[in-house]
C-alpha positions in Angstrom: -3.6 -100.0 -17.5 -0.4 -101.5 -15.4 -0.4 -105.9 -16.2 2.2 -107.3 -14.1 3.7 -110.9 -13.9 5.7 -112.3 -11.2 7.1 -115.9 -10.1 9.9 -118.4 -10.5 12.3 -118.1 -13.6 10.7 -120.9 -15.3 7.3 -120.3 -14.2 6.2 -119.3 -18.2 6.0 -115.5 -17.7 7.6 -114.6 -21.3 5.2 -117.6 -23.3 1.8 -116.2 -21.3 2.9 -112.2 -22.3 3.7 -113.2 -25.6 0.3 -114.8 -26.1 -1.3 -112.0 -24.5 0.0 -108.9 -26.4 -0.8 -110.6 -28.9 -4.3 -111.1 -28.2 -4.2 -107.5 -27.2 -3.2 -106.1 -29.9 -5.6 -108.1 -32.2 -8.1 -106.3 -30.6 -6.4 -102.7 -31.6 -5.3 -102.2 -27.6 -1.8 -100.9 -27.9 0.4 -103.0 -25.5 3.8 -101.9 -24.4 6.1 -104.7 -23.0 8.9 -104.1 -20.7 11.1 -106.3 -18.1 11.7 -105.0 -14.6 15.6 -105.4 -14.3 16.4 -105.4 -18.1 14.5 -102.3 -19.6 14.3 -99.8 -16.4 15.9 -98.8 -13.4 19.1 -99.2 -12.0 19.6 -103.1 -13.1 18.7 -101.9 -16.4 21.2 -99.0 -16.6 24.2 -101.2 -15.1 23.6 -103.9 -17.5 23.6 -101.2 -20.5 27.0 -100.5 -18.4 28.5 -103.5 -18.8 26.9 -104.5 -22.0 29.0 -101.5 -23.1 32.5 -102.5 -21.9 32.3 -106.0 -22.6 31.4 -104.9 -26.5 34.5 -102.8 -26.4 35.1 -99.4 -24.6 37.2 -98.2 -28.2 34.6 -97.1 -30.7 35.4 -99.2 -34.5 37.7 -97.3 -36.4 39.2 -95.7 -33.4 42.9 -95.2 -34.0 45.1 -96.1 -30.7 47.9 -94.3 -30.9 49.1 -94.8 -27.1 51.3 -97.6 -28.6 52.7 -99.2 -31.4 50.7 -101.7 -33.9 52.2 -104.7 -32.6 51.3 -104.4 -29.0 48.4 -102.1 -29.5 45.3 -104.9 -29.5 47.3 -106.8 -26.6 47.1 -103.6 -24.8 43.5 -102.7 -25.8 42.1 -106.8 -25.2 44.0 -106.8 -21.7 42.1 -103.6 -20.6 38.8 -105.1 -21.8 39.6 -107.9 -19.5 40.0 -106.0 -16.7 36.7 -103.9 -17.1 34.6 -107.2 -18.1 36.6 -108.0 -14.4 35.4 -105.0 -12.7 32.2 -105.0 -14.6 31.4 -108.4 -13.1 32.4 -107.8 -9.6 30.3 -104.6 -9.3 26.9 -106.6 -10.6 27.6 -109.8 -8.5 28.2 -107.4 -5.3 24.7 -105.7 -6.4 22.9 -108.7 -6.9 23.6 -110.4 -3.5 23.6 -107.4 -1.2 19.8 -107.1 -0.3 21.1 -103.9 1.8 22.1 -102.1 -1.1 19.3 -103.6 -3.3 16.6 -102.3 -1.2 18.5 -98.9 -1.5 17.9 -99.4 -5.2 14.3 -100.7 -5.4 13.9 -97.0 -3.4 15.4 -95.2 -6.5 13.8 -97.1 -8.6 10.0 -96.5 -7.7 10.0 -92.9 -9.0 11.9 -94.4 -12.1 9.2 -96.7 -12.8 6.3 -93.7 -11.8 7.9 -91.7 -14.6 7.8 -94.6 -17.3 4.1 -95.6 -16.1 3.0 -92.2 -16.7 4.9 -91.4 -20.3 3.6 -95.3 -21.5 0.5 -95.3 -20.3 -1.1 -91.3 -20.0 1.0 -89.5 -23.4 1.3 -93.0 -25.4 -1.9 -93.9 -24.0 -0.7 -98.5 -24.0 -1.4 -101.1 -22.2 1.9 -101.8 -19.8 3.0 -105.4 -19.3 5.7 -105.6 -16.9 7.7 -108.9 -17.1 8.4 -109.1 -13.0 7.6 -106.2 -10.9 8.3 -104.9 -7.8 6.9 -107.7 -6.2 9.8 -109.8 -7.4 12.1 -107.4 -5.7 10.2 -108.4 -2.3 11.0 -111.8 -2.6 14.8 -110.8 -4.1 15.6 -108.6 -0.8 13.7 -111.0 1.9 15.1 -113.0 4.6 14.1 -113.8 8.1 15.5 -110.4 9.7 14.5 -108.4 6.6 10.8 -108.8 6.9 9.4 -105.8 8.8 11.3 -103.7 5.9 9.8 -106.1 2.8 6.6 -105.2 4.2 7.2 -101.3 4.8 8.5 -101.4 0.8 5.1 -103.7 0.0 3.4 -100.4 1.0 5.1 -97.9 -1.8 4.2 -100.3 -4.5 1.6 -99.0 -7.2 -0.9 -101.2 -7.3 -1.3 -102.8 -10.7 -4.7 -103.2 -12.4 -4.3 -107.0 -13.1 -1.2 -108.2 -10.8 -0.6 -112.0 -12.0 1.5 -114.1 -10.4 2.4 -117.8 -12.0 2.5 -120.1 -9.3 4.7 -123.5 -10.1 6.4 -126.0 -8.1 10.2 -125.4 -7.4 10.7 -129.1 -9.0 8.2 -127.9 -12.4 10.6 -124.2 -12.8 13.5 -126.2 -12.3 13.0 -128.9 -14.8 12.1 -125.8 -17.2 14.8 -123.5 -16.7 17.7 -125.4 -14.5 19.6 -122.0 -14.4 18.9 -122.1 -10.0 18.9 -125.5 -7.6 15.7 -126.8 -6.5 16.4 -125.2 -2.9 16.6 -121.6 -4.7 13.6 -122.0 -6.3 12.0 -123.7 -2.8 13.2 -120.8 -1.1 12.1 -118.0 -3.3 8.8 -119.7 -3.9 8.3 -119.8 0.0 9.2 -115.6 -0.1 6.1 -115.7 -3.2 3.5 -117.5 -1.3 4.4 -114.6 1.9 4.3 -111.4 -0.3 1.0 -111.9 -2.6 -1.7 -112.4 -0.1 -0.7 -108.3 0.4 -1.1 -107.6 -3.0 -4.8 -106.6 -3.5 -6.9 -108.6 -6.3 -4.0 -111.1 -7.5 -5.3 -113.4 -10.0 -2.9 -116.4 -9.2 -2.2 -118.9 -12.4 -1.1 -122.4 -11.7 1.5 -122.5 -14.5 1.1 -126.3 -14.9 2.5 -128.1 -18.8 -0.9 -126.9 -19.9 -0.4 -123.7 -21.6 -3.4 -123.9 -23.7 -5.6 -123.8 -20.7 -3.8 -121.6 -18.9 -3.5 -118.7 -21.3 -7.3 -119.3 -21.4 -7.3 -118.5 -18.2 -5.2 -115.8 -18.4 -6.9 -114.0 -21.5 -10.5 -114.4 -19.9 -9.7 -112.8 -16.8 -7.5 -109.4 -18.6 -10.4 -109.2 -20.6 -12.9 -109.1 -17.3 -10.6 -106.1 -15.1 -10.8 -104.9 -18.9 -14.4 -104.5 -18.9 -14.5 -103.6 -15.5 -12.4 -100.0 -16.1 
């Protein structure tokens, strides 16, 4: 079983998966979390990447022996500079390039077939994606992009319980002010276009309510639950 949740960074997504893996798991399902651009795919290999140089690209204990003692961590922390430089150049150019991105969300369908099938048919648990692909539409859309958004829309596999939190670009912004109001205004717009082609969305208004809203959330799991 494939649980997805998509919307606004601020929108709750982590609080409502938390709650229901939780609830899951009290009830002996075996739930398997994972988050689209942190655990799998490209995103997730590039930040392992970067993750990598920033932390040092000279194992501990590693004798340099290129140079002398004196100028050998000068040598060693200026190098590191220049690949958390290089590191940071490369993700930025990725990030913003929707070309190139929907190049990526191409290579990383098959990625995400391959983890579906090992979590869900040999480890036989519950997948809860934190975003989805459907958070890669809105990442890649723009007015002349559209006609490709929805030919990628079509490649998607269809989640058994797509969710998407649905909250005001003022709301996620007072949450999480990481993005301007516009951003948010703008990507919510892109939301409210991709999910009426997403079949059997249960949409969550992701108001300061939590309580009632994970209620909401738990009751409906547990009715495409019963309905499998």
């Amino acid at each position: 079983m494939l649980i997805t949740f998509s919307g606004l960074d601020g929108a709750g997504k982590s609080t409502l998966i938390n709650s229901l893996r939780t609830t899951l798991e009290k009830q002996n399902r075996p739930v398997a979390v994972y988050h689209m651009n942190k655990d799998m795919g490209i995103y997730a290999y590039l930040g392992f990447i970067r993750n990598w140089i920033m932390g040092g690209a000279v194992s501990p204990g590693t004798r340099v022996t290129l140079c002398t003692k004196s100028s050998s961590k000068p040598m060693v922390q200026g190098g590191h500079r220049r690949l958390r430089k290089a590191a940071s150049r490369l993700r930025y150019s990725i990030l913003w390039n929707k070309p190139l991105r929907s190049f990526i969300y191409l290579i990383d369908l098959p990625i995400f077939i391959f983890y579906r099938l090992y979590i869900e048919k040999i480890k036989k648990q519950i997948l809860i994606m934190d975003r989805y692909f459907y958070d890669s539409l809105v990442d890649v859309a723009s007015d002349h992009m559209w006609f490709l958004v929805r030919f990628l829309a079509r490649l998607i596999p269809t989640p058994s319980v797509p969710i998407y939190l649905d909250v005001s670009p003022e709301e996620a912004y007072a949450r999480k002010g990481e993005y301007s109001v516009e951003y948010h205004r703008r990507r919510s717009t892109a939301y409210h276009r991709v999910f009426p082609w997403v079949p059997n969305t249960i949409v969550l208004v992701s108001d300061r309510d939590h309580r009632t809203t994970i209620r909401r959330l738990e009751k409906a799991v547990a009715e495409r639950i019963n309905a499998l």
